[in-house]
C-alpha positions in Angstrom: -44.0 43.4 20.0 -43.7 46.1 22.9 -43.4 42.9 25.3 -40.6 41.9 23.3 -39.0 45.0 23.0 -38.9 45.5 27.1 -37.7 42.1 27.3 -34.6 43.7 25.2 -33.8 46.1 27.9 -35.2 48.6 25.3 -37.4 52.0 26.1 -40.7 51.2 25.6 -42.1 53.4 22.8 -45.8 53.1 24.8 -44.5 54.8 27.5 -45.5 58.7 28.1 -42.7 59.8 30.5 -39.4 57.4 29.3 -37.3 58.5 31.9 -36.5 59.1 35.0 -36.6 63.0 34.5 -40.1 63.3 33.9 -39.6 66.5 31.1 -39.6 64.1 28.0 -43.1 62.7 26.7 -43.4 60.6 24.1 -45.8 62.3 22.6 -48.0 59.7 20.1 -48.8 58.5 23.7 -50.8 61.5 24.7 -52.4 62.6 21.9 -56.1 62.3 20.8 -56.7 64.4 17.6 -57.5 62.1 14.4 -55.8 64.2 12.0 -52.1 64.1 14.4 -50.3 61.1 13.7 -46.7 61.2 15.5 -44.6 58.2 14.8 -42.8 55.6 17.4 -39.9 57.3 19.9 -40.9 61.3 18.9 -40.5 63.3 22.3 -41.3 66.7 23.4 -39.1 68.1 26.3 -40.4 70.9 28.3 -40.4 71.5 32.3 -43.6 72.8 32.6 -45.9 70.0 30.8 -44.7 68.0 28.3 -47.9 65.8 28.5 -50.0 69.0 26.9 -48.3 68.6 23.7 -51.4 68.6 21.9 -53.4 71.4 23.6 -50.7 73.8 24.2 -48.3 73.6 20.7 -50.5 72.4 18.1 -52.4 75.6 17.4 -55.8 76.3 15.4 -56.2 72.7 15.0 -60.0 71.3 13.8 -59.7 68.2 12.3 -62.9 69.1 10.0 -60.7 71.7 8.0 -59.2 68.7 6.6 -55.2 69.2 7.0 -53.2 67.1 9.5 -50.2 66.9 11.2 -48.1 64.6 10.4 -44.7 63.6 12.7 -42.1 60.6 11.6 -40.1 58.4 14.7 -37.1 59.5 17.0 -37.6 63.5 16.5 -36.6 65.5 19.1 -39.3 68.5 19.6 -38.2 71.0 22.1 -39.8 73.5 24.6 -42.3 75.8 23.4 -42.4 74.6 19.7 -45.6 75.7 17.8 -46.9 74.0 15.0 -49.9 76.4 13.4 -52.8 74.6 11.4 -54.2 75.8 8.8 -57.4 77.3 10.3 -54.8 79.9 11.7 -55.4 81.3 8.1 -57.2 84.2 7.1 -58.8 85.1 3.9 -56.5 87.0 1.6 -58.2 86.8 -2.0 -60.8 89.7 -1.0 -60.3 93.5 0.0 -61.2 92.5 4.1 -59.3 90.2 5.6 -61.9 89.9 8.6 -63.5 86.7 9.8 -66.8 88.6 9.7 -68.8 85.3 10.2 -67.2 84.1 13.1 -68.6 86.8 15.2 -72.4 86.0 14.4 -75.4 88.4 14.2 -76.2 89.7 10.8 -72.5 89.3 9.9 -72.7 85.7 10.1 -75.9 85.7 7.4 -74.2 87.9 5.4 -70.8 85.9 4.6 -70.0 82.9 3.5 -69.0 80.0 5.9 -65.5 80.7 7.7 -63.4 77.3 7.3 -64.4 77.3 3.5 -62.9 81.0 2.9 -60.0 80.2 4.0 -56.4 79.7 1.9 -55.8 76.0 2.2 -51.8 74.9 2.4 -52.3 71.0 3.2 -50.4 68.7 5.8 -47.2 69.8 8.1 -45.1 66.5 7.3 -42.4 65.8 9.5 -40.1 63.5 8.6 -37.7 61.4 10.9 -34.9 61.9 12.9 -35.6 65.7 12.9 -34.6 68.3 15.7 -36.5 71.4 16.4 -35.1 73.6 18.7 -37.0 76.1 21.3 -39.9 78.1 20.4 -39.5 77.2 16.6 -42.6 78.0 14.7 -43.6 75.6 12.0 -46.7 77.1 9.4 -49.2 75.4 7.7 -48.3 73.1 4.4 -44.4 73.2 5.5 -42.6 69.7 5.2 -39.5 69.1 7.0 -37.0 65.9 5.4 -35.8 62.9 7.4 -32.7 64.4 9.1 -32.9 68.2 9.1 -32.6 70.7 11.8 -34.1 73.5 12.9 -32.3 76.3 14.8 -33.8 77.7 17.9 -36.2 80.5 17.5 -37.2 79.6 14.0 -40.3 80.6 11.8 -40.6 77.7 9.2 -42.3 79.0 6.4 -40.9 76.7 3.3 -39.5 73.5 2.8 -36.5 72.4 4.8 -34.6 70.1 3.0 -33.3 66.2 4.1 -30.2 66.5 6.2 -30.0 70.3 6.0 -29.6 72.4 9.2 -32.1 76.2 8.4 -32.6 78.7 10.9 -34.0 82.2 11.0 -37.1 83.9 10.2 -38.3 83.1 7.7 -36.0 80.1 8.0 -33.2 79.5 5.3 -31.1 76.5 4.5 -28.0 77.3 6.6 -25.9 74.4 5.1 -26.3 70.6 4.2 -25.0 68.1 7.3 -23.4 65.7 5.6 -21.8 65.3 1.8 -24.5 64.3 -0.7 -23.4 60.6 -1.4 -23.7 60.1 2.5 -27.1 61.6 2.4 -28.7 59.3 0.0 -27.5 56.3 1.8 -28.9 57.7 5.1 -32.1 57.7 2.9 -31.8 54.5 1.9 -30.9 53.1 5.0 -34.2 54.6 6.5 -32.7 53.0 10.0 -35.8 54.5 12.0 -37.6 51.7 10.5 -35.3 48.6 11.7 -36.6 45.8 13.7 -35.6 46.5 17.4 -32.5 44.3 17.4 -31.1 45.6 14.6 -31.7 49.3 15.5 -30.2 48.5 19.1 -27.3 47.0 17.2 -27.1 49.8 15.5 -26.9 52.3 18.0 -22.8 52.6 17.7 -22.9 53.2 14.1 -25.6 56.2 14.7 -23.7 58.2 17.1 -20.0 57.5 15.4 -18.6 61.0 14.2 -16.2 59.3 11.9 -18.2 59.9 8.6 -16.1 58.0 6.6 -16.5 54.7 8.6 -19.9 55.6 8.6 -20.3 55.5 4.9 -18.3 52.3 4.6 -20.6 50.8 7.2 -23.5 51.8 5.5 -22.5 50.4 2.1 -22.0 47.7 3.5 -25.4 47.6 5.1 -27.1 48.4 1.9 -25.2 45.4 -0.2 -23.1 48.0 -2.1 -19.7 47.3 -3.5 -16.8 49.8 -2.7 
């Protein structure tokens, strides 16, 4: 598939550095940890070293706690982005909030086992097509829709909505991108999952301002009658 989709003239979604600027890494390239999965064309841009994606933004991470990270295709991840695990938690259910047993010694035979104490929020889910601007922070159990985007400087602490742009901390919904009926074709379209021709056909349609054509297109697309 890849050797057909270089043949195409296409980026190569196995590449780490995709360009000629050497700041963008596509990042399911470079990561190792079973419980990250990052989908086709997802970059993170940073000067410094976009290449430590996984050591130096994905924080608290042990795959044994049992949550994951999970990132859709063609998201744009910007510089100094933090996603926070779960293991980041601490207990909140007792009167100490102290990770006595991490620290050993008698402490350690006197509490229970750490990762089990601790408040469990499941996956991060990322969905497609999503932009996170600078040194957004993203908590444990938070699931971003296909679409959305996240405004520099952002502490993601709930839901974010499909096709919504939030900001702030804790981040609110800020407004909805596009009207609703345009939104659920967008869904239906789902056109991060075309076969490469089609999606490089496509390419005019994606970055066309004119909604309205847009939506017509898309109907069409979709076998819809106007």
């Amino acid at each position: 598939m890849n050797q057909t989709i270089r043949g195409m003239g296409l980026p190569d979604p196995d590449a780490v550095f995709p360009n000629e600027y050497g700041t963008s890494c596509y990042i399911k390239n470079v990561v190792t940890a079973p419980d990250i999965q990052i989908g086709d064309y997802t970059y993170y841009d940073d000067p410094v070293d976009p290449a430590g994606f996984e050591q130096n933004n994905v924080l608290f991470n042990y795959p044994e706690f049992g949550d994951r990270l999970i990132i859709g295709k063609f998201c744009s991840i910007a510089a100094g982005t933090q996603f926070i695990m779960g293991p980041a938690n601490h207990r909140t259910s007792s009167v100490s909030t102290y990770p006595f047993q991490v620290f050993g010694g008698a402490w350690a035979d006197q509490a229970p086992p750490h990762l089990g104490q601790l408040p469990r929020k499941g996956d991060i889910m990322v969905g497609n097509d999503v932009w996170i601007g600078r040194e957004s922070v993203i908590l444990p159990g938070v699931h971003i829709g296909d679409g959305a985007i996240i405004a520099a400087r952002s502490v993601v602490a709930k839901d974010v909505p499909a096709y919504t742009v939030a900001g702030g901390n804790p981040v609110r919904v800020l407004k909805q991108r596009f009207p609703e009926d345009l939104v659920q074709l967008l869904l239906a379209w789902r056109w991060w999952d075309l076969p490469p021709a089609e999606l490089a056909e496509a390419v005019p349609l994606l970055c066309d301002p004119d909604l309205d054509a847009v939506r017509t297109d898309l109907r069409r697309r979709l076998g819809m009658a106007e």
